[in-house]
C-alpha positions as CSV (number, residue, x, y, z in Angstrom):
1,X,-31.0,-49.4,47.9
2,X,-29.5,-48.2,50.7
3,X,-25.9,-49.6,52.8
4,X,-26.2,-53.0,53.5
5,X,-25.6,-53.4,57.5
6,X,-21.9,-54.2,57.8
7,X,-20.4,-57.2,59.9
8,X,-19.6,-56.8,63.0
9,X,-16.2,-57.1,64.3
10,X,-15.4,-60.1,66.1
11,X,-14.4,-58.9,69.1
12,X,-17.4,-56.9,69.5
13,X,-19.6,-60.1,68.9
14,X,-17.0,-62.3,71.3
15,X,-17.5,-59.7,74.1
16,X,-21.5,-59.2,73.9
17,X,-21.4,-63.0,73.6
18,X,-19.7,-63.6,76.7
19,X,-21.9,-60.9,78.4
20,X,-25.0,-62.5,77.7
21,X,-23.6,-65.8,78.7
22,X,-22.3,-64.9,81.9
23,X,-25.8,-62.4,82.6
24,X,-27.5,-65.6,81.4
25,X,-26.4,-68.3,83.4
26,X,-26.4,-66.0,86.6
27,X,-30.2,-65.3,85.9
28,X,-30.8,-69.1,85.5
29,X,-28.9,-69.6,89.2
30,X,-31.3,-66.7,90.5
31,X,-34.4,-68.3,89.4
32,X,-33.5,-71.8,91.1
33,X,-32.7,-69.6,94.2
34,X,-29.4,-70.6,94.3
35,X,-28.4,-67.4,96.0
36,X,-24.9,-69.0,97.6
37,X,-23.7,-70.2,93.7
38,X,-24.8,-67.1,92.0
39,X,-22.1,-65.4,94.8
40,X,-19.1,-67.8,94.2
41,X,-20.1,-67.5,90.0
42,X,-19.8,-63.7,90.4
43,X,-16.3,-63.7,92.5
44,X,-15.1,-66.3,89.8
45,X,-16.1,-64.0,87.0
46,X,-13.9,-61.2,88.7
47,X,-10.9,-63.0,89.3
48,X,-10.6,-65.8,86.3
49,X,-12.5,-63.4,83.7
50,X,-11.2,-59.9,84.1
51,X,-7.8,-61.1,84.5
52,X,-7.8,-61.9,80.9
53,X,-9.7,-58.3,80.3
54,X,-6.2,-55.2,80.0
55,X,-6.9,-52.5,82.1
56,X,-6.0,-50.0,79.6
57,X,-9.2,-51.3,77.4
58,X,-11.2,-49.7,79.9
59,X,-13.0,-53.6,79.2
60,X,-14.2,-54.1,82.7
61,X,-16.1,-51.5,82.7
62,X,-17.8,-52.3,79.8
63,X,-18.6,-55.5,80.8
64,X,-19.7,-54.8,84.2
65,X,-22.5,-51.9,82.9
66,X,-23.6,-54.6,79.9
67,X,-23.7,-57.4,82.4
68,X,-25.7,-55.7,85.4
69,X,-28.2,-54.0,82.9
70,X,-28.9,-57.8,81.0
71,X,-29.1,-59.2,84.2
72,X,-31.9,-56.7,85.6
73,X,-33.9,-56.3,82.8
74,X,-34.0,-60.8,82.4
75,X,-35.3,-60.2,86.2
76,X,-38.0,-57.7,85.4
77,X,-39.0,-59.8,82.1
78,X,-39.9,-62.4,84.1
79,X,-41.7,-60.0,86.9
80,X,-43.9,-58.5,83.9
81,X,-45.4,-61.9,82.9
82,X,-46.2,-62.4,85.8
83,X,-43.2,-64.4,87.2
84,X,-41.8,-64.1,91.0
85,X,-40.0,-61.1,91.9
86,X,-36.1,-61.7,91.9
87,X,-34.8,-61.7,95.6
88,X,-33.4,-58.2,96.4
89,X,-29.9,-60.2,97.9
90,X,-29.1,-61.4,94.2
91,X,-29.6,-58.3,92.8
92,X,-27.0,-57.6,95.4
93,X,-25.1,-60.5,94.3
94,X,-24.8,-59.3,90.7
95,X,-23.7,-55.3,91.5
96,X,-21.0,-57.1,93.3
97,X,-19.3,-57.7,90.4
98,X,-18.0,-54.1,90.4
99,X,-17.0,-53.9,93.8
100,X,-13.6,-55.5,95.5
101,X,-12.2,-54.9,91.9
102,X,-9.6,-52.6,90.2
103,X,-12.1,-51.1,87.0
104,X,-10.9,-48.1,85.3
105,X,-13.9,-45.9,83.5
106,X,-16.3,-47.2,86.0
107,X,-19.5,-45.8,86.1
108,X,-21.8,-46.2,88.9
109,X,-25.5,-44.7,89.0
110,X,-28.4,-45.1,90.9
111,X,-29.7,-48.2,89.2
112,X,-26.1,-49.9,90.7
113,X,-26.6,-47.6,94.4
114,X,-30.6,-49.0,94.8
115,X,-29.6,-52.4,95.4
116,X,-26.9,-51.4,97.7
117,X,-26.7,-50.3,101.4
118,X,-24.7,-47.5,102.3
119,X,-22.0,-49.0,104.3
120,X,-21.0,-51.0,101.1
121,X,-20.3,-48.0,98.8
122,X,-16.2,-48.0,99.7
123,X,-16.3,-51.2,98.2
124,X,-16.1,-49.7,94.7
125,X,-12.7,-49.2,94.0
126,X,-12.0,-46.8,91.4
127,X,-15.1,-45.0,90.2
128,X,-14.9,-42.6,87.1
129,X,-18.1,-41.4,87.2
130,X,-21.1,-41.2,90.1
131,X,-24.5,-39.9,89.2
132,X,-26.8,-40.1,91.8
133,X,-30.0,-38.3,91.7
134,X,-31.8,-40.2,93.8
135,X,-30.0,-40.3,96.8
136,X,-30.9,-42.9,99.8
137,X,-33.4,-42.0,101.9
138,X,-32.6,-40.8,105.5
139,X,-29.0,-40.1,105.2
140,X,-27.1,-36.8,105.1
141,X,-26.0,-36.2,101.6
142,X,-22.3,-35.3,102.7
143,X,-22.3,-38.8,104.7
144,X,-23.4,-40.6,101.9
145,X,-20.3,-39.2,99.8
146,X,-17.8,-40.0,102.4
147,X,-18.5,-43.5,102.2
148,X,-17.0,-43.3,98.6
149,X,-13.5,-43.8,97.3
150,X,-13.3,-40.2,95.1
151,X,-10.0,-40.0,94.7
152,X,-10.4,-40.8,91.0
153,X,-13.7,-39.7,90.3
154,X,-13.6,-37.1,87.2
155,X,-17.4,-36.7,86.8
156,X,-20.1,-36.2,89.2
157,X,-23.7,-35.8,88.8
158,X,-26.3,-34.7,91.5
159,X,-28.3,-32.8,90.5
160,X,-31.4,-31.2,92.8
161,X,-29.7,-33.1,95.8
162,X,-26.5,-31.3,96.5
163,X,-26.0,-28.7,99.0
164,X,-23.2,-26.9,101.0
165,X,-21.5,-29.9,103.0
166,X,-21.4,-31.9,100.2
167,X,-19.4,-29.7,98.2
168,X,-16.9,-29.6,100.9
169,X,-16.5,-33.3,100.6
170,X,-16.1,-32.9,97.0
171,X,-13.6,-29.9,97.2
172,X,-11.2,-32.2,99.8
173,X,-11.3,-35.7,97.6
174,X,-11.9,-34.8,94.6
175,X,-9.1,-32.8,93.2
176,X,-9.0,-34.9,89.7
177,X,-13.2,-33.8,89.0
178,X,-13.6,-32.5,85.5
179,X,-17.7,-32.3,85.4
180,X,-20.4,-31.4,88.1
181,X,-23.6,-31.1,87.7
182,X,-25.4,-30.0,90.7
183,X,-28.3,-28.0,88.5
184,X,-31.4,-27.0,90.6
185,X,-30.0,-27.9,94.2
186,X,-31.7,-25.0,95.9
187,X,-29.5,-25.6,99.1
188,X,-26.1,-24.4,97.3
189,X,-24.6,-20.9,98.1
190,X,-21.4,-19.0,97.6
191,X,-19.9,-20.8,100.3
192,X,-20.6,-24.3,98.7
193,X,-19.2,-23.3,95.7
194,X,-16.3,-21.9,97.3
195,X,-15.5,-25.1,98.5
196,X,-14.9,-26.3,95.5
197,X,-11.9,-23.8,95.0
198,X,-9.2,-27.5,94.7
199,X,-10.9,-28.7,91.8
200,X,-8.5,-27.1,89.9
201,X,-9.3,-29.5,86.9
202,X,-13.1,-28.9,86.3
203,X,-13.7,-28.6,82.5
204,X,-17.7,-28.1,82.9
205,X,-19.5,-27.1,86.5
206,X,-23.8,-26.7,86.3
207,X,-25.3,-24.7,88.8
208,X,-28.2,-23.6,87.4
209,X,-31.7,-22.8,89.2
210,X,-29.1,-22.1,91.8
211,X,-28.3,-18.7,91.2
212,X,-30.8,-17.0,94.1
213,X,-28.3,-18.0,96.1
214,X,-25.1,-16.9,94.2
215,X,-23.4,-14.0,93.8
216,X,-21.9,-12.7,90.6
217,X,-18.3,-12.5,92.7
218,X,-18.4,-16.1,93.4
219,X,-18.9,-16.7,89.7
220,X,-15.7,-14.4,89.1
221,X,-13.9,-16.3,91.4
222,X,-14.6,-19.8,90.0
223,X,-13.8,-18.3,86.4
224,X,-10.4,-17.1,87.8
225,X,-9.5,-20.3,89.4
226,X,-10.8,-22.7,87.1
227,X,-7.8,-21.9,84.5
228,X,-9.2,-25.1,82.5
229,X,-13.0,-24.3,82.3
230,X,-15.1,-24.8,79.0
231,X,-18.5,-24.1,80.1
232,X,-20.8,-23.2,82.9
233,X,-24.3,-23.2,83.1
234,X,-24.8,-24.7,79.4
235,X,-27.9,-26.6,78.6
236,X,-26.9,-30.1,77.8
237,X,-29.8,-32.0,78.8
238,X,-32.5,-30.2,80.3
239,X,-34.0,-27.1,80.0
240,X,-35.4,-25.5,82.9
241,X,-38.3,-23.6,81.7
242,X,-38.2,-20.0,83.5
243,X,-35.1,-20.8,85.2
244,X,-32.8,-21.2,82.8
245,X,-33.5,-17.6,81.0
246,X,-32.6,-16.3,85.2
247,X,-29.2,-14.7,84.9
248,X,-26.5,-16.4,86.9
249,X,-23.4,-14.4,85.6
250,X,-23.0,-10.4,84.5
251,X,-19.8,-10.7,82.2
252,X,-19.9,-7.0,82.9
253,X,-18.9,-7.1,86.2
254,X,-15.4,-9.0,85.3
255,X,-12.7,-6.9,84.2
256,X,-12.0,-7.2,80.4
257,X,-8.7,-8.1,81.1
258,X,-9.2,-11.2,83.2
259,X,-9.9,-13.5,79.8
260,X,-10.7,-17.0,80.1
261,X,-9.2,-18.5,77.1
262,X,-10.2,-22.4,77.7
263,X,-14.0,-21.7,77.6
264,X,-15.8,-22.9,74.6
265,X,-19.2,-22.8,75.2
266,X,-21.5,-19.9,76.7
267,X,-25.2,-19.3,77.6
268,X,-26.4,-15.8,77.0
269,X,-29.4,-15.0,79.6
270,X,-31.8,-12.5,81.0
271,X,-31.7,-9.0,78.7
272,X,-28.7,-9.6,76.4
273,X,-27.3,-5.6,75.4
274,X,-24.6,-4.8,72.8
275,X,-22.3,-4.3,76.1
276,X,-23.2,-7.7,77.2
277,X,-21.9,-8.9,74.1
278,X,-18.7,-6.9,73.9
279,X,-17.8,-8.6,77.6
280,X,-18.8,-11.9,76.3
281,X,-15.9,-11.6,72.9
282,X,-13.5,-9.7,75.1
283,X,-13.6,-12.3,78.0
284,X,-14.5,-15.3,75.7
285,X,-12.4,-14.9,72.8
286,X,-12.3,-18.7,72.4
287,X,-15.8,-19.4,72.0
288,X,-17.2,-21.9,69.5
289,X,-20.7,-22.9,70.5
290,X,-23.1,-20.7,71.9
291,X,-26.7,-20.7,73.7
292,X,-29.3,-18.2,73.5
293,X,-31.6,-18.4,76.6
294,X,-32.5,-14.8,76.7
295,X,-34.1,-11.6,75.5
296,X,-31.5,-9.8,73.1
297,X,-31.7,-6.7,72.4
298,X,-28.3,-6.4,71.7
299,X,-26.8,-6.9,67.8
300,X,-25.9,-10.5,66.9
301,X,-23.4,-8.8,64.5
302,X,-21.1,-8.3,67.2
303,X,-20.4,-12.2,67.7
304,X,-18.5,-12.0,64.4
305,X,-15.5,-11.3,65.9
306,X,-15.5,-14.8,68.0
307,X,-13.4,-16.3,64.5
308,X,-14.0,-19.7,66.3
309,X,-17.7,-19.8,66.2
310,X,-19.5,-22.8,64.7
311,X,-22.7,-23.8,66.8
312,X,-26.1,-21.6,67.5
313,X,-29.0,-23.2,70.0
314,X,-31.7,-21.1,70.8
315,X,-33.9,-21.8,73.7
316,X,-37.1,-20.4,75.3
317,X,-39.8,-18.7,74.7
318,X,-38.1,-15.5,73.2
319,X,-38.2,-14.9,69.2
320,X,-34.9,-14.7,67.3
321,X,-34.5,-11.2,65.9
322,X,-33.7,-10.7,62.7
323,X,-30.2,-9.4,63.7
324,X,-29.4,-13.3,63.2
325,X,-29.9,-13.3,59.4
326,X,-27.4,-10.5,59.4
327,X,-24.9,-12.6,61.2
328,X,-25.8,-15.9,59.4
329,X,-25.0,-13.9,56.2
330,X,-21.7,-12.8,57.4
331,X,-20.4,-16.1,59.2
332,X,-23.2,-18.4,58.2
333,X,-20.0,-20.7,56.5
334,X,-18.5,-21.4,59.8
335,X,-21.6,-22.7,61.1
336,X,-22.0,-26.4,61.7
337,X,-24.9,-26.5,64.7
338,X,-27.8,-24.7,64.2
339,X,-30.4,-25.6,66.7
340,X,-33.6,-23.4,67.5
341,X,-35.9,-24.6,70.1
342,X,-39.4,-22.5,70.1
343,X,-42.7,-23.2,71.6
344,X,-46.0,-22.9,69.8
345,X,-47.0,-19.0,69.3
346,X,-43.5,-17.8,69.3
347,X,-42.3,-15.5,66.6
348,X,-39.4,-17.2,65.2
349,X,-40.5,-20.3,63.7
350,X,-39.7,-21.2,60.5
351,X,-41.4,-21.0,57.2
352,X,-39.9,-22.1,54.0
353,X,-38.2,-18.9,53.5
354,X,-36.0,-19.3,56.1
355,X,-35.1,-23.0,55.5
356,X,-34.0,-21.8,52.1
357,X,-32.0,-18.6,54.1
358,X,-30.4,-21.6,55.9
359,X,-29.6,-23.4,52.6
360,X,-28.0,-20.3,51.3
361,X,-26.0,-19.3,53.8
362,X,-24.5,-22.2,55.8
363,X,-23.2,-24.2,53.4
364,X,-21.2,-26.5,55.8
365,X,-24.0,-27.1,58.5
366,X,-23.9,-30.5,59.9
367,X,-26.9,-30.5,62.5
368,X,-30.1,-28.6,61.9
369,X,-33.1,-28.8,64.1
370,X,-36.0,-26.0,64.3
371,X,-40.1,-25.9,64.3
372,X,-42.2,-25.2,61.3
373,X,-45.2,-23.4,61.3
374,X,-47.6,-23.7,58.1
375,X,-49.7,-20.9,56.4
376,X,-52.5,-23.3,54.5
377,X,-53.5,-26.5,54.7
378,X,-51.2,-29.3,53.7
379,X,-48.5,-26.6,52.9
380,X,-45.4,-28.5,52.0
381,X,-41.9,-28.0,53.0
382,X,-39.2,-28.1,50.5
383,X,-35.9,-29.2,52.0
384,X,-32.9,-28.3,49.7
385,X,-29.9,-30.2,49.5
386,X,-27.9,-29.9,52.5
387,X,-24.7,-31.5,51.4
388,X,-23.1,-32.4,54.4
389,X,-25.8,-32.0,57.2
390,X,-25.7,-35.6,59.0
391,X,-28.9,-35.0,61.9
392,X,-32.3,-33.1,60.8
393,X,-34.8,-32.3,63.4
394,X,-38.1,-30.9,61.9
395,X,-41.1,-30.0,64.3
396,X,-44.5,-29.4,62.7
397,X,-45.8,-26.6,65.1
398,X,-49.1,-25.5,63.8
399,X,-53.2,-27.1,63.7
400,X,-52.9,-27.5,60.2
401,X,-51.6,-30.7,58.4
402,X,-48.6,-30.2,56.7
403,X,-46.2,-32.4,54.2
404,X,-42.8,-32.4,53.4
405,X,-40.3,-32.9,50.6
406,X,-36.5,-33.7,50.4
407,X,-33.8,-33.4,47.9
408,X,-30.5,-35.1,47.8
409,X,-29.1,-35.5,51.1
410,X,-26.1,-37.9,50.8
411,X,-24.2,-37.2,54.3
412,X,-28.2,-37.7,56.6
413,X,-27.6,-40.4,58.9
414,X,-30.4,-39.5,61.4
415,X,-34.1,-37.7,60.6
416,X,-36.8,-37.1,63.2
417,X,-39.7,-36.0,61.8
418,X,-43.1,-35.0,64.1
419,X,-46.5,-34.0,62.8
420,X,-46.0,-34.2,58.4
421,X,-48.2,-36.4,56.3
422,X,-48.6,-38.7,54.9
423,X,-46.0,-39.9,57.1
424,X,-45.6,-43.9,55.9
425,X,-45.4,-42.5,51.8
426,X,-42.9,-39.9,53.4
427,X,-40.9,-42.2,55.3
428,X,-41.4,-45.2,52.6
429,X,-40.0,-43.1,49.7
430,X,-36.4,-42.3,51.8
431,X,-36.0,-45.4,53.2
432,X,-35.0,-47.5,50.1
433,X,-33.3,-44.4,48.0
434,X,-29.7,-44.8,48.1
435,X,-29.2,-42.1,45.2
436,X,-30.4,-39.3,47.2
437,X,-30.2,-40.4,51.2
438,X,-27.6,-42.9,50.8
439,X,-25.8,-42.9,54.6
440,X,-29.5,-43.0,55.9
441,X,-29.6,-44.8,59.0
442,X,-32.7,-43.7,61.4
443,X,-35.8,-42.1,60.9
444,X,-37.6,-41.4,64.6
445,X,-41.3,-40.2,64.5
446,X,-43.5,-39.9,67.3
447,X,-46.0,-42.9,68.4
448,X,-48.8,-42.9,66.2
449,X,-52.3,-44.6,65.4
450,X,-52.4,-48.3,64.7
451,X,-52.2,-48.1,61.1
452,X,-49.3,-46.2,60.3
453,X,-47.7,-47.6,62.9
454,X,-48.2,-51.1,61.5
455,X,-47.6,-50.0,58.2
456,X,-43.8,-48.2,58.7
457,X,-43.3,-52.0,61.3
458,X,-43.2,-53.6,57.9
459,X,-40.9,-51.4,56.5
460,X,-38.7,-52.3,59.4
461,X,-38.8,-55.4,58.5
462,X,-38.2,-55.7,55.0
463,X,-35.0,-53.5,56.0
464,X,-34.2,-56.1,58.1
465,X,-34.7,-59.2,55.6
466,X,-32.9,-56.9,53.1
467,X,-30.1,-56.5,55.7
468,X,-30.3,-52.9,55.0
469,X,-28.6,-50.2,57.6
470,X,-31.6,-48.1,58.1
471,X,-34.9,-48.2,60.6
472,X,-38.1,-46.6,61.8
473,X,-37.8,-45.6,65.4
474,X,-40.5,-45.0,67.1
475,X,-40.4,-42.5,69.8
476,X,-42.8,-40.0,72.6
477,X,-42.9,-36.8,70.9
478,X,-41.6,-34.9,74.4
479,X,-38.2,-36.8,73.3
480,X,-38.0,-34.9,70.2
């Protein structure tokens, strides 16, 4: 059988309990319209509660992003079954509880900013982290800013909003900011960027689907100042299709012996040549995780002499050469990550040869995701034992059906399988085998008809009767 769930700490079951107690009784005050009590219980949780909560824990803000998000979704509960909609003032009432108040790690989004005005955002003492995406509607993006506190802001997010002026706001208060995202803001330029010259403590700056408006000097210039950078233009999150494979940065153009030792992580874009990745090791030497968004006709080989290197993610719609085999074959040990993200009818997925190349070669690999294609009908994949990978992602990329089968796996703690059958036998016969998938903890599979989906429910819940560490989730396959 697999790991029985083990007990939660205390203080972990103390703190959600007072959460949900607090988020509770405030949503019982809303519903009798109370709107004048639900104000005083808020102030009383901020001065009689917190005070009891050490800053150092970073427990307000914990509480405060647990509390506001119970509190909203009891509100919408009652709106979907058909229930009055909460007033927009105690909505109000609740985000107050992060304002007027000391909270380090505070992280304020737009789900806190759309129950807000603008004139209230100084009232948000220390915030840690700001993304905004959606900002409000007939204001000047540099105005909105202003009416922050940013002196301790370390990470901002906004991303297809930003433009010049608001990166001069950002380059005069926020000389502590570590991340910005401002991917796909089509207004930024060399000068905006520029601006940002005080930051002296970014670790990671996105300004991607920007670059029609950059120049490759700016980018030398930010590499120069930025003593502290890790990465720039590295897909975290999203991938721009098209944009992301548009080259933002010629490491050619920067003299070899201006080396940025901090960075750790690189995207490889456009045409990639053997001098391309010469500049990349010279100036790079530190690298450990590298993206491939790009066409490379350059020899992977080369990358052997960054001795740091442990992750590989491929992106696009460009098929891996077999240069990579070579490389695998000569550092394939190092590697821990390897991630290879392919579209239907691209060379370059895999077939059960190269999942056994895989096996062979990177014997330490840790997190493995990639698309299979099959040749015949219901052909099966074999997956060796990976002795110490802990997260599998397996897309089935092809019309016909296709099945799979696993070996001992001991250190998976998270599968996502989409498009093998018969999924419920597959999924059944890992759930409950602690000899070969023993830290097993989630399977995700995308939605699927009503009877498998019924079927692998009641596997959840013999799990849970069991009290067994392991579940079904079921997921959209675009989140795979």
């Amino acid at each position: 059988m697999p790991k029985l769930k083990q007990p939660t700490p205390l203080t972990e079951l103390v703190f959600d309990f007072i959460v949900n107690h607090c988020a509770n009784y405030c949503h019982q005050l809303s519903l009798k319209g109370n709107l004048e009590k639900l104000r005083r219980t808020i102030n009383e949780i901020k001065t009689e509660l917190f005070r009891w909560m050490p800053l150092v824990l970073r427990q307000r803000a914990a509480f405060c992003t647990s509390f506001v998000t119970t509190f909203l979704g009891l509100g919408y509960d009652v709106m979907s079954t058909g229930g009055l909609v909460r007033p927009a003032a105690h909505n109000k009432a609740a985000i107050e509880i992060m304002m007027d108040v000391e909270i380090p790690g505070l992280r304020c989004t737009d789900q806190h900013l759309g129950h807000l005005k603008v004139r209230d955002y100084h009232r948000f003492r220390t915030i840690n982290t700001l993304d905004m995406r959606n900002p409000r509607f007939g204001y000047r993006l540099h105005d909105v800013l202003s009416r922050f506190r940013l002196e301790n802001l370390t990470q901002l997010v906004l991303v297809s909003w930003c433009n010049n002026q608001a990166l001069e706001v950002i380059g005069s208060h926020c000389r502590n900011l570590r991340l910005l995202n401002i991917s796909n803001s089509q207004r930024v330029s060399d000068v905006g960027l520029l601006a940002l010259l005080p930051c002296t403590d970014l670790r990671n700056i996105d300004f991607r689907a920007c670059a029609t408006r950059i120049t490759y000097d700016t980018v030398n210039t930010l590499l120069s100042t930025f003593t502290k950078l890790e990465q720039f233009n590295t897909i975290n999150h999203e991938y721009y299709p098209g944009q992301d494979q548009t080259k933002a940065f010629d490491p050619c153009k920067r003299e070899r012996t201006l080396v940025c030792p901090s960075m750790d992580r690189y995207c490889f874009r456009g045409t990639v040549y053997n001098y391309d990745l010469d500049a990349v090791v010279t100036l790079f030497p530190n690298l450990s995780r590298l993206q491939f968004c790009c066409n490379m006709v350059g020899d992977y080989q080369i990358l052997q002499n960054l001795h740091r290197l442990e992750e590989l993610s491929f992106w696009g719609d460009v098929s891996i050469v077999p240069h990579l085999w070579q490389l695998l074959r000569i550092i394939g040990e190092n590697i821990t990550v390897l991630n290879v993200h392919m579209p239907n009818g691209v060379p370059g997925l895999f077939t059960q040869n190269e999942v056994n190349f895989v096996h062979e070669c990177c014997k330490n690999i840790q997190e493995f995701s990639f698309g299979f294609v099959s040749r015949i009908d219901m052909d099966k994949l074999l997956i060796r034992p990976f002795m110490k990978l802990k997260k599998l992602v397996i897309v089935h990329r092809h019309m016909r059906t296709a099945t799979i089968e696993f070996q001992e796996m001991p250190a998976l703690e998270d599968l996502s399988l989409t498009y093998f059958d018969p999924i419920v036998d597959i999924i059944s016969s890992m759930m409950f085998d602690n000899t070969r998938f023993g830290n097993l903890k989630r399977i995700k599979y995308p939605i699927l008809d009503a009877t498998d989906h019924q079927l692998l429910h009641h596997l959840n819940l013999i799990a849970k009767e069991r009290n067994l560490d392991i579940s079904v989730v079921f997921v959209g396959s675009k989140s795979l």
